[in-house]
N, C-alpha and C positions, 0 to 999 in steps of 0.2 A: 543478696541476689540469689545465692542457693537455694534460700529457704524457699524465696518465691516461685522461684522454677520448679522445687519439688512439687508445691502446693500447687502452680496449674497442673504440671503432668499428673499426679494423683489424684486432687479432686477437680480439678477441671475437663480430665481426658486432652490435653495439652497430645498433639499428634507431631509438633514440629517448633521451632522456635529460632532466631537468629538476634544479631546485635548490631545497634547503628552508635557512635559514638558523634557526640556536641560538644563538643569544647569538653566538662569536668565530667557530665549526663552520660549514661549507655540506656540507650534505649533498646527492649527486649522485646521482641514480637513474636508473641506466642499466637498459630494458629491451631485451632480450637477444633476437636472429632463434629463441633456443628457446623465448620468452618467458620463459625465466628474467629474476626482477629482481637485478640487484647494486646494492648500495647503498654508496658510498665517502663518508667523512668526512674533511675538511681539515678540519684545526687548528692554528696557530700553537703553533709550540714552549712560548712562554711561557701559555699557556691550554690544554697537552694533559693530560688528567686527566680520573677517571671524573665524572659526573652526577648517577647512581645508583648505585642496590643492586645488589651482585653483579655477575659474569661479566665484569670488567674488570681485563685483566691483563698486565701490560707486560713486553715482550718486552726491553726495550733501555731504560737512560736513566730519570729518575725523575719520574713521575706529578705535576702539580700537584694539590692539595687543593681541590676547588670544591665545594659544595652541592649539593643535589639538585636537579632539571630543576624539577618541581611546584615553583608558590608556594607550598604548604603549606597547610592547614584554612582560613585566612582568605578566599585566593584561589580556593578550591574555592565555597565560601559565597557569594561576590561572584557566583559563576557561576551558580550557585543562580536568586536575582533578577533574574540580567541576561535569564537566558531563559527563564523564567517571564513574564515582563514582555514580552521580547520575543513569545513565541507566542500569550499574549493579544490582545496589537495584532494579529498576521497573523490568527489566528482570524476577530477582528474585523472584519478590513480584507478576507476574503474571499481571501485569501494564503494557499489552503491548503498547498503546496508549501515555501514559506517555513516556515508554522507546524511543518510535518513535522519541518522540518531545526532548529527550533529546539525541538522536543518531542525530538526524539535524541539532541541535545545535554546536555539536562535530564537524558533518561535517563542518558545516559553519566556523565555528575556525578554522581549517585547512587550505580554503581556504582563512580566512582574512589572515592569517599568508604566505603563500602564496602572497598575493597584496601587504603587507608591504616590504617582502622581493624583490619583486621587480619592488618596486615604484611605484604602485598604489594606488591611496586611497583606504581606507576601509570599507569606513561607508555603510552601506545598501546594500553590495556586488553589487555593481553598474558595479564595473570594472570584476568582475569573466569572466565574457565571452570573455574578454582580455589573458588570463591563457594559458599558453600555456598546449597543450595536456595530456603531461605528470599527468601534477596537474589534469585537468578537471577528466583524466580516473578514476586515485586513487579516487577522490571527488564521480563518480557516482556508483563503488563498494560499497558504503558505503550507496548509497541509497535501501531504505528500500521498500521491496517489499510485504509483508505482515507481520503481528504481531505476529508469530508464532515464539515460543522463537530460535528456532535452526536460524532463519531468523535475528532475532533482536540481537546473539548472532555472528553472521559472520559480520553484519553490522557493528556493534559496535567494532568489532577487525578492519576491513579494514578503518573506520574512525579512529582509535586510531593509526593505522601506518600512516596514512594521515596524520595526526598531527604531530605526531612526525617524519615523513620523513625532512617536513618543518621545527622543531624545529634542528634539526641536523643543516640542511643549514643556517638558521640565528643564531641561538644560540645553540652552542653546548655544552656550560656548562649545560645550562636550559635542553639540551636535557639526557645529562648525570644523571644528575641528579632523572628526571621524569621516563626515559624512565622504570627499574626496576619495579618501582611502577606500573606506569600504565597496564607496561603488564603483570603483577600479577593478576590485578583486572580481565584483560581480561579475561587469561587464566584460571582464578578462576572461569569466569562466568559458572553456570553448576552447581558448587557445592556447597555444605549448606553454608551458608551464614549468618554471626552474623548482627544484625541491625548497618547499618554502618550512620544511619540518626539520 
């Protein structure tokens, strides 16, 4: 990883550079004096293998078998809740900034659940703009036009049926289940509110 850093900052003109960690991976993202980004991944010999779907293809030496990046339906659903729950509190708490960032989050769950459902990958909403119409509309109702609670409180109900439109379609139990809850919290949104954090 040294060596490589030296080599963008010296012949690359490397202006900046930071680290995101994957499970064994560090991913190093050097941005570039053209503002090009390059993005380099370290991985131990014995953990080098694809993540996901497609486009991974080894040049030299033989790939390890690993599973896909996403937790899968379960952990997509957990996400569901957690920022539902969360953006209610900020709503609440006058967070609206907060609430933004956890109403996009919401969004973005809807549409991973969306790609999984039908067979796209997921990681970094790459394939979104693949979505057919239906999915894209629901997804841009939910985006947030200013931080003003009645705003952040509409956003946040049209993401929450985003979600769970898609939990219906792929998992209907999961959706059974959540669906009650969640749209408690929605329709709660508004009114006093015990610390739910």
């Amino acid at each position: 990883m040294a060596d490589w850093t030296r080599f963008a900052y010296d012949e690359l003109s490397a202006l900046h550079h930071f680290d995101t960690d994957s499970r064994l991976a560090v991913y190093r993202a050097f941005l570039l004096a053209d503002l090009l980004e390059l993005d380099l991944a370290f991985t131990p010999a014995a953990a080098f293998g694809p993540l996901g779907a497609g486009g991974f293809r080894v040049l030299f030496g033989e790939p390890v078998r690993r599973g896909p990046v996403d937790g899968g339906p379960d952990q997509t659903a957990g996400y569901a809740w957690h920022h539902v729950r969360h953006a209610r509190v900020c709503i609440e708490r006058g967070a609206g900034w907060q609430a933004e960032h956890w109403i996009g989050r919401l969004r973005d769950t809807g549409l991973a659940l969306a790609c999984r459902r039908l067979g796209l990958p997921v990681e970094f909403n790459k394939h979104v703009d693949r979505l057919p119409a239906e999915v894209t509309d629901a997804a841009r109702e939910a985006l947030v036009r200013d931080v003003s609670r009645d705003e952040l409180r509409r956003c946040l109900r049209a993401a929450t049926h985003l979600v769970l439109r898609e939990l219906r379609l792929s998992s209907p139990e999961e959706a059974r289940r959540l669906e009650g809850p969640l749209l408690d919290l929605v329709d709660a949104a508004g009114a006093p509110t015990r610390d739910l954090t």
